[in-house]
C-alpha positions in Angstrom: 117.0 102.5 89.6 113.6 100.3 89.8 112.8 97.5 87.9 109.4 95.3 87.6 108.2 93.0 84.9 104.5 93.0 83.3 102.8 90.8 81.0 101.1 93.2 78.2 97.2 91.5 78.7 94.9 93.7 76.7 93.6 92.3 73.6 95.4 94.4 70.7 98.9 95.0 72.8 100.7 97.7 72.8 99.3 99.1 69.6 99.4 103.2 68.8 96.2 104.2 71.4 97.9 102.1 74.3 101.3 103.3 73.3 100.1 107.2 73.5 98.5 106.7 76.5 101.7 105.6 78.4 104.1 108.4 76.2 101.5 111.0 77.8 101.6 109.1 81.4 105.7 108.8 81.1 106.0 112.3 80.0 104.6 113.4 83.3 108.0 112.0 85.3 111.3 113.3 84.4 113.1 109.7 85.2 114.2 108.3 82.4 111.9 105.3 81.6 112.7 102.2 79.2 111.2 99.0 78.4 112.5 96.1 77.2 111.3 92.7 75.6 113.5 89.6 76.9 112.4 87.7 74.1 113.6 89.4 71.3 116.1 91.9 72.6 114.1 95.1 72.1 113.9 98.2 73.9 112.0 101.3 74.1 112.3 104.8 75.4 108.4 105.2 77.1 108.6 108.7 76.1 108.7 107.9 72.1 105.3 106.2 70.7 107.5 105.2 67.4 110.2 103.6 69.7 107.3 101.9 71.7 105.6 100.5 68.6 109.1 99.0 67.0 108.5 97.4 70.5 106.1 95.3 68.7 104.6 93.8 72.4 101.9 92.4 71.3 99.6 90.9 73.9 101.3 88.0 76.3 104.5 89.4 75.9 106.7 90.0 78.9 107.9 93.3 79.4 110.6 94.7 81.7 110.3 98.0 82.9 113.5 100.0 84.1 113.1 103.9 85.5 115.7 105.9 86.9 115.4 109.1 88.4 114.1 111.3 91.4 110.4 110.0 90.6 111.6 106.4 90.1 109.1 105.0 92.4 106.0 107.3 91.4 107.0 106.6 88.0 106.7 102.6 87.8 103.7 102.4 90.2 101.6 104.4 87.6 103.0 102.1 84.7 102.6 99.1 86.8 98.9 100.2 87.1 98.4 100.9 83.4 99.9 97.7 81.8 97.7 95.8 84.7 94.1 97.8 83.7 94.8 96.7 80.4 95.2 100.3 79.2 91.3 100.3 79.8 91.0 97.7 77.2 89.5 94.4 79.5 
Protein backbone atom coordinates (compact mmCIF):
# COMPACT_ATOMS: atom_id res chain seq x y z
CA UNK A 1 0.00 0.00 0.00
CA UNK A 2 1.16 3.79 -0.76
CA UNK A 3 0.08 6.68 1.00
CA UNK A 4 0.70 10.62 0.22
CA UNK A 5 -1.15 13.61 1.38
CA UNK A 6 -2.29 16.69 -0.98
CA UNK A 7 -3.79 19.93 -0.29
CA UNK A 8 -6.91 20.30 -2.81
CA UNK A 9 -5.61 24.11 -4.37
CA UNK A 10 -7.77 24.83 -7.19
CA UNK A 11 -10.32 27.46 -6.71
CA UNK A 12 -13.76 25.53 -6.67
CA UNK A 13 -12.29 22.14 -4.98
CA UNK A 14 -13.23 19.08 -5.60
CA UNK A 15 -16.48 20.00 -7.20
CA UNK A 16 -18.33 17.46 -9.96
CA UNK A 17 -15.81 18.48 -13.29
CA UNK A 18 -12.57 17.90 -10.93
CA UNK A 19 -14.23 14.91 -9.36
CA UNK A 20 -14.96 13.22 -12.99
CA UNK A 21 -11.77 13.91 -14.10
CA UNK A 22 -9.99 11.82 -11.35
CA UNK A 23 -13.03 8.87 -11.46
CA UNK A 24 -11.91 8.68 -15.25
CA UNK A 25 -8.00 8.89 -14.22
CA UNK A 26 -8.62 6.20 -11.19
CA UNK A 27 -10.59 4.00 -13.40
CA UNK A 28 -7.58 3.42 -15.54
CA UNK A 29 -5.62 1.45 -12.43
CA UNK A 30 -7.21 -1.58 -10.99
CA UNK A 31 -5.67 -0.76 -7.36
CA UNK A 32 -8.09 0.09 -5.15
CA UNK A 33 -7.82 3.90 -4.54
CA UNK A 34 -9.43 5.94 -1.45
CA UNK A 35 -9.20 9.24 -0.07
CA UNK A 36 -9.72 10.47 3.05
CA UNK A 37 -10.36 13.92 4.83
CA UNK A 38 -8.45 14.00 8.44
CA UNK A 39 -10.55 16.70 9.40
CA UNK A 40 -13.83 15.51 9.33
CA UNK A 41 -13.42 11.73 9.07
CA UNK A 42 -14.51 11.30 5.47
CA UNK A 43 -13.59 8.94 2.89
CA UNK A 44 -14.07 8.30 -0.62
CA UNK A 45 -13.80 5.41 -3.13
CA UNK A 46 -11.80 7.57 -6.27
CA UNK A 47 -13.68 5.45 -8.57
CA UNK A 48 -17.32 6.83 -7.43
CA UNK A 49 -17.94 10.77 -8.36
CA UNK A 50 -21.03 10.67 -5.68
CA UNK A 51 -18.65 9.16 -3.03
CA UNK A 52 -16.05 11.86 -4.06
CA UNK A 53 -18.47 14.82 -3.83
CA UNK A 54 -19.96 13.65 -0.18
CA UNK A 55 -16.09 14.19 0.21
CA UNK A 56 -17.01 17.76 0.29
CA UNK A 57 -12.99 18.87 -0.19
CA UNK A 58 -13.35 22.00 -0.88
CA UNK A 59 -10.29 23.99 -1.66
CA UNK A 60 -7.36 24.03 1.28
CA UNK A 61 -8.44 20.89 2.52
CA UNK A 62 -5.95 18.21 3.22
CA UNK A 63 -6.46 15.02 1.60
CA UNK A 64 -4.87 11.60 2.24
CA UNK A 65 -4.60 9.42 -0.50
CA UNK A 66 -4.23 5.51 0.07
CA UNK A 67 -3.91 2.90 -3.16
CA UNK A 68 -3.37 -0.59 -2.99
CA UNK A 69 -2.66 -2.81 -5.68
CA UNK A 70 -0.26 -4.08 -8.50
CA UNK A 71 -0.35 -0.37 -10.05
CA UNK A 72 0.02 1.23 -6.54
CA UNK A 73 2.82 3.36 -7.51
CA UNK A 74 1.57 4.35 -11.19
CA UNK A 75 -1.53 4.95 -9.59
CA UNK A 76 -0.72 7.77 -6.87
CA UNK A 77 1.99 9.49 -9.12
CA UNK A 78 -0.82 10.39 -11.62
CA UNK A 79 -3.13 11.52 -8.73
CA UNK A 80 -0.34 13.28 -7.03
CA UNK A 81 0.10 15.11 -10.47
CA UNK A 82 -3.63 15.97 -10.85
CA UNK A 83 -4.42 17.40 -7.28
CA UNK A 84 -0.96 19.49 -7.81
CA UNK A 85 -2.08 21.02 -11.52
CA UNK A 86 -5.05 22.00 -9.89
CA UNK A 87 -7.20 19.78 -12.07
CA UNK A 88 -6.14 22.44 -14.81
CA UNK A 89 -7.98 24.97 -12.88
CA UNK A 90 -4.72 27.52 -11.80
Amino acid sequence: MREAQVKVINPLGLHARAAAQLVRLAAQYSSRITLHRSDNGGMANAKSILSLLALSASKGSIIQIRVDGVDEEDALAAIETLFANGFGEL
